[in-house]
BAVO-666598 format. One record per residue (C-alpha): residue number from 1; residue in one letter; z, x, y. Coordinates in nm, 3 decimals, decimal comma. Layout:
NUM a Z X Y
...
***
This chain:
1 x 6,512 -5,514 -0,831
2 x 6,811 -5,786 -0,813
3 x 6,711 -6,064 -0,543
4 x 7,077 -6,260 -0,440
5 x 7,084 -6,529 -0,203
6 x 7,419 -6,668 -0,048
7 x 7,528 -6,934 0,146
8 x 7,548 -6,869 0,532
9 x 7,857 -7,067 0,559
10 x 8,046 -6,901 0,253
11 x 7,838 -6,550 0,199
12 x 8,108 -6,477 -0,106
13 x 7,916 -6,800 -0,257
14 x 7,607 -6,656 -0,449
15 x 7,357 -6,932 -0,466
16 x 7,134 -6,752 -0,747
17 x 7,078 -6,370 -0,849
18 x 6,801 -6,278 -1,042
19 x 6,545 -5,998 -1,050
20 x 6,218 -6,006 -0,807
21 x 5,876 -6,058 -0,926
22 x 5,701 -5,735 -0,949
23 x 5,308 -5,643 -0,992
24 x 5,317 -5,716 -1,349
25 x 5,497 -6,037 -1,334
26 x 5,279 -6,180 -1,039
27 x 4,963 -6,023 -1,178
28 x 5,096 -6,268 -1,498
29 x 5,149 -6,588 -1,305
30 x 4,795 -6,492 -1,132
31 x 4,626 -6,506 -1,488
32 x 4,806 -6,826 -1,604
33 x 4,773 -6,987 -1,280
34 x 4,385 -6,948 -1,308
35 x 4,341 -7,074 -1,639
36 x 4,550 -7,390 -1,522
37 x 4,354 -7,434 -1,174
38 x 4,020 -7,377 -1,360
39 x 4,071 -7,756 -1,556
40 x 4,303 -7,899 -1,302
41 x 4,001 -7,899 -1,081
42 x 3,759 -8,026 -1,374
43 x 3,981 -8,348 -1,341
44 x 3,896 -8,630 -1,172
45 x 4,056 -8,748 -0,805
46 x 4,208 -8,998 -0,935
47 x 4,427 -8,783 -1,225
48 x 4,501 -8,574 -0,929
49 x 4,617 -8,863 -0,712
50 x 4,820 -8,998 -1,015
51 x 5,011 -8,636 -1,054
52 x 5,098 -8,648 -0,748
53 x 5,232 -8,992 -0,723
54 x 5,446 -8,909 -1,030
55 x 5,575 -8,583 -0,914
56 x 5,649 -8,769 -0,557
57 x 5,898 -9,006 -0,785
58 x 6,032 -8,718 -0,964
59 x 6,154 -8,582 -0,617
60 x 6,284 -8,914 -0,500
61 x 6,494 -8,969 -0,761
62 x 6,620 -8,620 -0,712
63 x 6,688 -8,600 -0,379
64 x 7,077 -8,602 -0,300
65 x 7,054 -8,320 -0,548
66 x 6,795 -8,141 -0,326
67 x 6,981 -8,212 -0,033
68 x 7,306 -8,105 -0,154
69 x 7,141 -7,742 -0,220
70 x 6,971 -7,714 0,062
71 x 7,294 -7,742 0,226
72 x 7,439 -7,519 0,005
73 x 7,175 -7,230 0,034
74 x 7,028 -7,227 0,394
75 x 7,304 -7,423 0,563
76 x 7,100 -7,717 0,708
77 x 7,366 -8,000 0,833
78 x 7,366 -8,274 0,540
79 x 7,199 -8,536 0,764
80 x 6,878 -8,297 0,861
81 x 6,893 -8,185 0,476
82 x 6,863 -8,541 0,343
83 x 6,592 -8,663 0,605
84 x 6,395 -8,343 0,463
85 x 6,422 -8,377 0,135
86 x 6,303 -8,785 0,174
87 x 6,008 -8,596 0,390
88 x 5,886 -8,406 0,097
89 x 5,856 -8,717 -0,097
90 x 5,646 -8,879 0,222
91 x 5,447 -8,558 0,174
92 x 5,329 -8,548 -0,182
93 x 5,258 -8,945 -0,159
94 x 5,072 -8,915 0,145
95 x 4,855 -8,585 -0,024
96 x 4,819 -8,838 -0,350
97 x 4,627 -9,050 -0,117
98 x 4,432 -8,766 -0,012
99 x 4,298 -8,661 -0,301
100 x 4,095 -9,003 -0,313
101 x 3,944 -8,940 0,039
102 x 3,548 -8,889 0,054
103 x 3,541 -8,553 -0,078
104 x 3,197 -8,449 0,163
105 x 2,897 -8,589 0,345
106 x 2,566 -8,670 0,369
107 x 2,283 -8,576 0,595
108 x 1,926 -8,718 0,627
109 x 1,737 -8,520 0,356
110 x 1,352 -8,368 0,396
111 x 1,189 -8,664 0,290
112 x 1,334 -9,089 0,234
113 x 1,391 -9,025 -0,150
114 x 1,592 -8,675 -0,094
115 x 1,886 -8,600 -0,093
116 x 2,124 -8,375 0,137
117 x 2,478 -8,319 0,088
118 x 2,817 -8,113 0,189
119 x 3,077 -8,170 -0,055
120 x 3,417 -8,002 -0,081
121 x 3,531 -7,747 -0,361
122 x 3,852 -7,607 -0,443
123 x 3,893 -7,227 -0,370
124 x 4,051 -7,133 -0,683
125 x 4,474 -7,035 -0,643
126 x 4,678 -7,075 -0,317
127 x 4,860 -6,815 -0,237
128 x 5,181 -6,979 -0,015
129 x 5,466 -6,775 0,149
130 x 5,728 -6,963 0,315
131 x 6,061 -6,904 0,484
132 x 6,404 -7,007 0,443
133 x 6,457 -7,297 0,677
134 x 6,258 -7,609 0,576
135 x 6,231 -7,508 0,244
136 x 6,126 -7,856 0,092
137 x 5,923 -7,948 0,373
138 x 5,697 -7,603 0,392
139 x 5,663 -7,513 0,044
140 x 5,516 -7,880 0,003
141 x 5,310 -7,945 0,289
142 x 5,110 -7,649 0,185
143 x 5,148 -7,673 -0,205
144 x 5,061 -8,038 -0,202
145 x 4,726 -8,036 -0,021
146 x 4,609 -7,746 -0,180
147 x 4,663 -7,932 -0,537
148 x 4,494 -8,285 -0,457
149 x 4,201 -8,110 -0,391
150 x 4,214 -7,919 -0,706
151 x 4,382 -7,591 -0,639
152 x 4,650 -7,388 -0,847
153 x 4,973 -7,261 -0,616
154 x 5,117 -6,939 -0,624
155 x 5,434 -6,993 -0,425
156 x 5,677 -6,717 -0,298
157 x 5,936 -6,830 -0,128
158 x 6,184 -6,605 0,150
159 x 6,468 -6,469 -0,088
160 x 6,744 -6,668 0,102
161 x 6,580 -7,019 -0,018
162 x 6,498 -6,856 -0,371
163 x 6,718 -7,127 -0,561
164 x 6,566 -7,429 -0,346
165 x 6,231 -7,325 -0,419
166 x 6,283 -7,296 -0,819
167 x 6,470 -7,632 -0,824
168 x 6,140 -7,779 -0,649
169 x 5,922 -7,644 -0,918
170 x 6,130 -7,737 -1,223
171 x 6,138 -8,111 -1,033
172 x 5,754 -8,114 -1,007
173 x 5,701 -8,000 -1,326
174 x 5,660 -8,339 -1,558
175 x 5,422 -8,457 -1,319
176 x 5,199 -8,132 -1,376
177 x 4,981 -7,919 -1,580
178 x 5,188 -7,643 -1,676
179 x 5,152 -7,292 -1,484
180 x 4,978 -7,522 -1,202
181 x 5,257 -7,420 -0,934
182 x 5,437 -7,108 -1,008
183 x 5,709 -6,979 -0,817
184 x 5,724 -6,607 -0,740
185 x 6,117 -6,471 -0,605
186 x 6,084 -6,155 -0,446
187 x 6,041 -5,975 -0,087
188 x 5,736 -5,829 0,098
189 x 5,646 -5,689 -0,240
190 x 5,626 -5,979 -0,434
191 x 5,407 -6,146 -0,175
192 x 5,170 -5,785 -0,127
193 x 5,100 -5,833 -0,495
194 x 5,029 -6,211 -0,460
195 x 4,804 -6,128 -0,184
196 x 4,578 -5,850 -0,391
197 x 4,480 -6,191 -0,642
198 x 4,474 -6,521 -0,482
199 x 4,185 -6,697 -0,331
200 x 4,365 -6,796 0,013
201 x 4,689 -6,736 0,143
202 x 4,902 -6,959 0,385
203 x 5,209 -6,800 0,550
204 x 5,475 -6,916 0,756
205 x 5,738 -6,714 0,929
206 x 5,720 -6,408 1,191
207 x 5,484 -6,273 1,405
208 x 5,511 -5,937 1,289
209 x 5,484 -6,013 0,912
210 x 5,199 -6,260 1,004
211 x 5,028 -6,041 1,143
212 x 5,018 -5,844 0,841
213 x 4,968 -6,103 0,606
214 x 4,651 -6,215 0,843
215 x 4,518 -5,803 0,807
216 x 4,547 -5,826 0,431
217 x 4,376 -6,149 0,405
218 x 4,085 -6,086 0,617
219 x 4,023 -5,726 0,412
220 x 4,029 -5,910 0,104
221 x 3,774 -6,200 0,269
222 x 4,031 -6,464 0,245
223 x 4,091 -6,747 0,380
224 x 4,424 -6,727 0,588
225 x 4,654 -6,924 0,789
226 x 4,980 -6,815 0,909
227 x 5,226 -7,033 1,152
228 x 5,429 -6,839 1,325
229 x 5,726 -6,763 1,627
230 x 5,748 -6,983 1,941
231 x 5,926 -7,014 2,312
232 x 5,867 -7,369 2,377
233 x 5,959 -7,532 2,711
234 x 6,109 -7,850 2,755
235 x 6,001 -7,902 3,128
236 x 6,180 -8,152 3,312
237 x 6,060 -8,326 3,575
238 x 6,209 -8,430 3,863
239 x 6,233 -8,842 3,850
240 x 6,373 -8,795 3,450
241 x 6,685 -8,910 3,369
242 x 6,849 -8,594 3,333
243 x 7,123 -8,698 3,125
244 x 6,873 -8,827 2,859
245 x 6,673 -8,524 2,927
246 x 6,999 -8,368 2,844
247 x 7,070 -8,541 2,534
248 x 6,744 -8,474 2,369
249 x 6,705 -8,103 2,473
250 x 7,076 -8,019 2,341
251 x 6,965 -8,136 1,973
252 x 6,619 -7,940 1,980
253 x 6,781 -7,627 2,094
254 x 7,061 -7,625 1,897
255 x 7,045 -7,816 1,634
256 x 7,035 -7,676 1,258
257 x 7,198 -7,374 1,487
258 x 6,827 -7,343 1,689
259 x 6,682 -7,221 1,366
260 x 6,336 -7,389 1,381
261 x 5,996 -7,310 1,530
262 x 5,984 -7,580 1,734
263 x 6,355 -7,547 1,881
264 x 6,384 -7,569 2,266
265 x 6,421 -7,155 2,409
266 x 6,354 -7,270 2,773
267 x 6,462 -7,526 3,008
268 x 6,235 -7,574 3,320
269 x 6,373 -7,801 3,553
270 x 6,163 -7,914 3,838
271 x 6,395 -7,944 4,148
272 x 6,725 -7,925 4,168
273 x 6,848 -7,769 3,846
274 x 7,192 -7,906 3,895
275 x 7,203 -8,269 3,761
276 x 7,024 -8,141 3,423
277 x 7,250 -7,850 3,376
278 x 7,546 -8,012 3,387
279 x 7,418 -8,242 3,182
280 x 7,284 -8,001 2,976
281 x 7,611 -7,806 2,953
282 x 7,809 -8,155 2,821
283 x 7,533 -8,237 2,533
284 x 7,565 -7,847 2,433
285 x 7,959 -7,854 2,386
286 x 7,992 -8,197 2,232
287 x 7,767 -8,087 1,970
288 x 7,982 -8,122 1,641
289 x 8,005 -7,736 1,493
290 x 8,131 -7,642 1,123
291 x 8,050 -7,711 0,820
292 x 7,712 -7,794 0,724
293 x 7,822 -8,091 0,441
294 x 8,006 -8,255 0,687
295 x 7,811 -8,563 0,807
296 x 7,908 -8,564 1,166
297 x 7,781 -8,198 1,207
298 x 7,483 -8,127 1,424
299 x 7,552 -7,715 1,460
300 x 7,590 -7,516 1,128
301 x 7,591 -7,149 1,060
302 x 7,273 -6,877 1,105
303 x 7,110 -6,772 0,773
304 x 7,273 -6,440 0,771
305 x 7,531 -6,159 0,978
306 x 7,200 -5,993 1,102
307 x 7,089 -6,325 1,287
308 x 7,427 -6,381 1,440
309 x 7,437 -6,026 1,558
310 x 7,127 -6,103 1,675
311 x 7,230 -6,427 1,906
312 x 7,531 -6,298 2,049
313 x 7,367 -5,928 2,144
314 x 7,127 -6,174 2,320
315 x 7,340 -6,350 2,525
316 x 7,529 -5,998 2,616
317 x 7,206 -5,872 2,738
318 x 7,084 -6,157 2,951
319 x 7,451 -6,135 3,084
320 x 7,470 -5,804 3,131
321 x 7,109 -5,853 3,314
322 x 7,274 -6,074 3,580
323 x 7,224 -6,431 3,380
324 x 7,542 -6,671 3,356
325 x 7,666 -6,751 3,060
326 x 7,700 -7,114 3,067
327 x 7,868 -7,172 2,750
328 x 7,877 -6,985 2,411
329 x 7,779 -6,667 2,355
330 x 8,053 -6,596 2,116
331 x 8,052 -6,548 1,672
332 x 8,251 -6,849 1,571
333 x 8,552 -6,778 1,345
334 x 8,593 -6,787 0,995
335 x 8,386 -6,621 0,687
336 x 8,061 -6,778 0,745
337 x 7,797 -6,692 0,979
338 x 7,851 -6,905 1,251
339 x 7,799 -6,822 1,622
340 x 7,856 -7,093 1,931
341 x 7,590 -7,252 2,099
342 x 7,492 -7,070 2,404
343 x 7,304 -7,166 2,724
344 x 7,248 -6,937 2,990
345 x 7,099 -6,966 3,331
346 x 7,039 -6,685 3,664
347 x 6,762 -6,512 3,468
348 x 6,407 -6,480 3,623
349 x 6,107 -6,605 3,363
350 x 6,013 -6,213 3,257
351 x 6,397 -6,164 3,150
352 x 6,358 -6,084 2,798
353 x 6,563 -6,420 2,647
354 x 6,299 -6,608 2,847
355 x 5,976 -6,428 2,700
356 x 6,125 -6,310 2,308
357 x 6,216 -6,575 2,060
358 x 6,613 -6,501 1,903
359 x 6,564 -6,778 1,628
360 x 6,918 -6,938 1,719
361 x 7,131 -7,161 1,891
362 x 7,008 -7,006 2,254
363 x 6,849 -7,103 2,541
364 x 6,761 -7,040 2,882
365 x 6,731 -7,276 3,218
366 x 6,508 -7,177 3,443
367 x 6,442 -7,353 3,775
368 x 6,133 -7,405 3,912
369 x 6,006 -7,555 4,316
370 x 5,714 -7,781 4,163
371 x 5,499 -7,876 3,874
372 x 5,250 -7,572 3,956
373 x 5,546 -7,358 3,889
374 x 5,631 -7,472 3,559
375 x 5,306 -7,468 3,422
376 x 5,345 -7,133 3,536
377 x 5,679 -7,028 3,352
378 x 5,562 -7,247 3,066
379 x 5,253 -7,037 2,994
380 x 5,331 -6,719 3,050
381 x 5,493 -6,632 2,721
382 x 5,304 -6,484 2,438
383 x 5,358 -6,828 2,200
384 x 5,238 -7,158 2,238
385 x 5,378 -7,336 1,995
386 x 5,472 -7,677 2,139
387 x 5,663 -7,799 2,478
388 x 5,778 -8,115 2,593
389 x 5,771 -8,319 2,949
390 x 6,030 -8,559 3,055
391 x 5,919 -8,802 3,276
392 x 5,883 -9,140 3,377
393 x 5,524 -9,090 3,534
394 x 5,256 -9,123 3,246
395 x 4,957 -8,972 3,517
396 x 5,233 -8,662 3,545
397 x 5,295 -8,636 3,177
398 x 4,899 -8,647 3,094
399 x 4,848 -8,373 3,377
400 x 5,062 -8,141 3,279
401 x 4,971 -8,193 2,909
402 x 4,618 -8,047 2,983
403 x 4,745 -7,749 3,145
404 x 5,006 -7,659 2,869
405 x 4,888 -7,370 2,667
406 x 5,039 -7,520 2,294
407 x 4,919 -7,665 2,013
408 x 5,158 -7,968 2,040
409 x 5,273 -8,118 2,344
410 x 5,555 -8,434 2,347
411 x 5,633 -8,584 2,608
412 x 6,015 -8,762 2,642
413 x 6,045 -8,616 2,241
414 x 6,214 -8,323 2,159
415 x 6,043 -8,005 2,077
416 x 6,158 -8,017 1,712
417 x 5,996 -8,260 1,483
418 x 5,683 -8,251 1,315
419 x 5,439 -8,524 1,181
420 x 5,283 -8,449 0,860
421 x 4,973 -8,653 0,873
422 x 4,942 -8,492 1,209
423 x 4,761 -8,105 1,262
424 x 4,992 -7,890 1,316
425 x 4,975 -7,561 1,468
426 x 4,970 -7,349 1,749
427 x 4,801 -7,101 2,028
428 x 4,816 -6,758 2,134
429 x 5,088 -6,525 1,902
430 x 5,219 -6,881 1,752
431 x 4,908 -6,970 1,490
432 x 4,615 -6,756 1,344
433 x 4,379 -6,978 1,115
434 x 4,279 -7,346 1,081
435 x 4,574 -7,544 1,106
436 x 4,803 -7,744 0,886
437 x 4,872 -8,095 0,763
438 x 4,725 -8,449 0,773
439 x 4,357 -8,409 0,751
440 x 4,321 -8,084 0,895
441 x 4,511 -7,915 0,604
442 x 4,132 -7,950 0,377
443 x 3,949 -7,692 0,566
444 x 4,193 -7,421 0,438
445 x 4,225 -7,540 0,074
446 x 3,845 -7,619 0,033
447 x 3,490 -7,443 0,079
448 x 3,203 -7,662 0,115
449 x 2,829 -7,653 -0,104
450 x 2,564 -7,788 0,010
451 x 2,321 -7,949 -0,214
452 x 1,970 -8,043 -0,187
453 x 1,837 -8,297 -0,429
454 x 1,449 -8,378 -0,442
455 x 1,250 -8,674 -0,610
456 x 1,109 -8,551 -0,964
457 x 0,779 -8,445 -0,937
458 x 0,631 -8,389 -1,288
***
C-alpha cells in the first residue's frame, strides 16, 4: 500500500511517497535488527558512548537541513523547527553520557567476602512509535536511551513525518552498526506487526491508539510505555501580572497552531477574569500567522483538512452551546490547512471544549471565585498531563502544586516545553508505563539480574 505525506501548508507538495512496511518487511527488519542488537550490546559502554557522540555531530552538522524539512513536512514555524532539531543533538550527547553511568548496584552480600549485585541488561529491540509533531525530538529521546544501554530500535514513525524520520536514520547511520535503528513507514499495520516481535514498545500519540498499543503489549508480556493526550490548565492567580500571564499563555496555546501535548486548552483565572482576557485576547491576535518558513511566524497550519475541520467544528459547538467566541474560530484562506487562533469563554468546566482535547490552536477561559475552585476545574478532566500557576506568591505556587493532579507542574512557565534530562510523563488518561527521559528513561530500556557471588570453597 502507497504511504504519501504532504505538506500542511501546500498539500499539492508531496513530501515523499513510497509503499508501507508490511508483515514481511517488518518481520525482516525484526531479524536484522536482532542480529545487530545481539553484538551492539556485547560492546563495551564506552563504544556505545563514542557512537553516540559521533552520530550527535553527524546531526549537528546537519541541522538547517533537518530544520528546513521539518518545516516542510509537518509545518513547525522555522524558529521552533531549528530549536528542535539543535534539541536532538542535546539529546543523543546527553544519552552518550549515559551510557557511562553505573550500570547497577550493590547490596551487602550473605557473608564479608560475598558478593550481591543488581546490574542492568538490555531487553533486546525497541519497538518506538511516534507521531508527527516533534519528530526529531520523539523519535530520539526514545531511540537514544534505548541504544546507550545496548538496545536495537525498531522505529515507525506517523505517516505524515515519514520523510523526517528516514532523513534521521540515514544521518545517524555512520555513527552506527548497520540495521541498529531501522525505520519502518507505514500505519496501524506496520506498527501491529512491529508489536508481534519486539522486546518493548514505547508509543506516543492518542489515547485511543494508546490504549491499544498498551493491550497488545501487556498480552505479549512487554514492557510498555505510551505518552499520551492532555487538557492542561494554566491557572492564574489573582496578584499575577496578567498581561505577562497573557503573553506566555498565548504562545503555549497557540503556538506551532496548539499542536503539542503540553499546549495550554484551559485558562483558569482566579478573580476577575477581565484583566487576563483582554490581555489574553491581544497576545492571541498579534500572534504572527502564515507561513511556517517565515521567521517572524509563531502560528502555522494544522497537519491535515481533518484537524482543521476538527478546530473550527469545535469552536461552532462551544458557540452554539452558549460560549463566546472571543476571537477565531474561522479556516484561514488559501490552499494550506490553516485555521485562526480561537479563544472562547461563557462555557461551564463540563462543556465538552473544556473536558476533550481538539489538538489545535483552541482554548477555553474559565473563571473561577478562589484557589479551591481551580484546583477543582483543573482536576476534573480525564488527563493530567502538566499545568502551570502564575503567581507572585511562592507558598501559593507550592500549594497548589501538591494538589494538581499532573505529572509536570510549572509555575510562571508555559505549559509547552519539556526538559530532557528531566522525567517526563503524566497521570490519569495522559501516561500508562514508567516514564520518559533523563534518568528515568533506563527502567523501560533495561531489566535488571541479580547476581550472587560466593568465596571459592574447594
Amino acid at each position: 500500500m502507497a504511504l504519501q505525506s504532504r505538506s500542511p501548508q501546500q498539500p499539492d507538495d508531496v513530501v515523499v511517497e513510497l509503499e508501507e512496511a508490511d508483515a514481511g518487511a517488518v518481520a525482516a527488519a525484526l531479524e536484522r535488527a536482532r542480529a545487530a542488537g545481539a553484538r551492539w550490546a556485547g560492546a563495551s559502554a564506552l563504544e556505545r558512548s563514542a557512537a553516540l557522540t559521533a552520530a550527535a555531530g553527524g546531526l549537528a552538522g546537519a541541522t538547517d537541513e533537518l530544520t528546513g524539512l521539518m518545516v516542510r513536512e509537518v509545518g513547525k514555524p522555522v524558529t521552533e523547527a531549528a530549536a528542535e532539531a539543535a534539541r536532538g543533538v542535546g539529546i543523543l550527547r546527553y544519552y552518550a553520557q549515559q551510557a557511562l553511568d553505573p550500570d547497577g548496584e550493590t547490596y551487602p552480600g550473605p557473608g564479608p567476602e560475598a558478593l550481591l549485585l543488581a546490574r542492568r541488561r538490555p531487553r533486546g529491540v525497541a519497538g518506538l512509535i511516534t507521531p508527527w509533531n516533534f519528530p526529531v525530538a520523539i523519535p530520539l529521546w526514545k531511540a537514544a536511551p534505548a541504544l546507550a544501554f545496548g538496545n536495537a530500535v525498531l522505529l515507525k514513525p506517523s505517516p505524515e513525518a515519514t520523510a523526517v524520520a528516514l532523513r534521521l536514520a540515514e544521518l545517524l547511520a555512520p555513527a552506527l552498526p548497520g540495521d541498529l535503528v531501522e525505520v519502518l513507514p507505514g500505519g496501524a499495520g506496520t506498527g501491529q506487526a512491529m508489536l508481534e516481535g519486539v522486546d518493548c514498545v514505547s508509543f506516543t500519540g492518542s489515547v485511543a491508539v494508546g490504549r491499544r498499543v498498551a493491550v497488545a503489549a501487556t498480552e505479549r508480556g512487554l514492557p510498555s510505555q505510551a505518552e499520551m493526550g492532555g487538557l492542561n490548565a494554566s491557572i492564574v492567580l489573582a496578584d499575577a501580572d496578567p498581561e505577562r500571564a497573557a503573553t506566555v499563555v498565548a504562545g503555549a496555546a497557540m503556538g506551532y497552531a496548539g499542536q503539542k501535548c503540553t499546549a495550554t486548552s484551559r485558562a483558569i483565572v482566579v478573580g476577575d477574569p477581565a484583566p487576563f482576557t483582554e490581555a489574553l485576547v491581544a497576545a492571541v491576535e498579534g500572534l504572527a500567522v502564515g507561513d511556517p518558513a517565515d521567521k517572524d511566524t509563531v502560528v502555522g497550519p494544522v497537519i491535515t483538512s481533518q484537524a482543521r475541520r476538527k478546530v473550527v467544528e469545535a469552536a461552532q459547538e462551544a458557540a452554539a452551546a452558549g460560549g463566546r467566541l472571543l476571537t477565531g474560530g474561522g479556516a484561514g484562506d488559501g490552499a494550506g490547512w490553516f485555521v485562526a487562533p480561537t479563544l472562547v469563554d461563557g462555557l461551564a468546566p463540563d462543556a465538552r471544549l473544556a473536558q476533550e482535547e481538539v489538538f489545535g490552536p483552541i482554548a477555553v477561559i474559565l473563571p473561577v471565585a478562589d484557589e479551591d475552585e481551580a484546583v477543582r476545574v483543573a482536576n476534573g478532566v480525564r488527563y493530567g498531563l502538566v499545568a502551570s500557576v502564575f503567581t507572585g506568591d511562592l507558598d501559593r505556587a507550592l500549594r497548589l502544586a501538591a494538589r494538581l493532579d499532573t505529572g509536570l507542574i510549572r509555575v510562571n512557565a508555559p505549559t509547552s516545553g519539556v526538559d530532557f534530562l528531566a522525567p517526563f510523563g503524566g497521570e490519569k488518561d495522559s501516561s500508562f508505563g514508567p516514564r520518559e527521559q533523563g534518568k528515568a528513561a533506563r527502567e523501560l530500556y533495561t531489566s535488571t539480574r541479580t547476581i550472587t557471588v560466593l568465596p571459592h570453597q574447594g
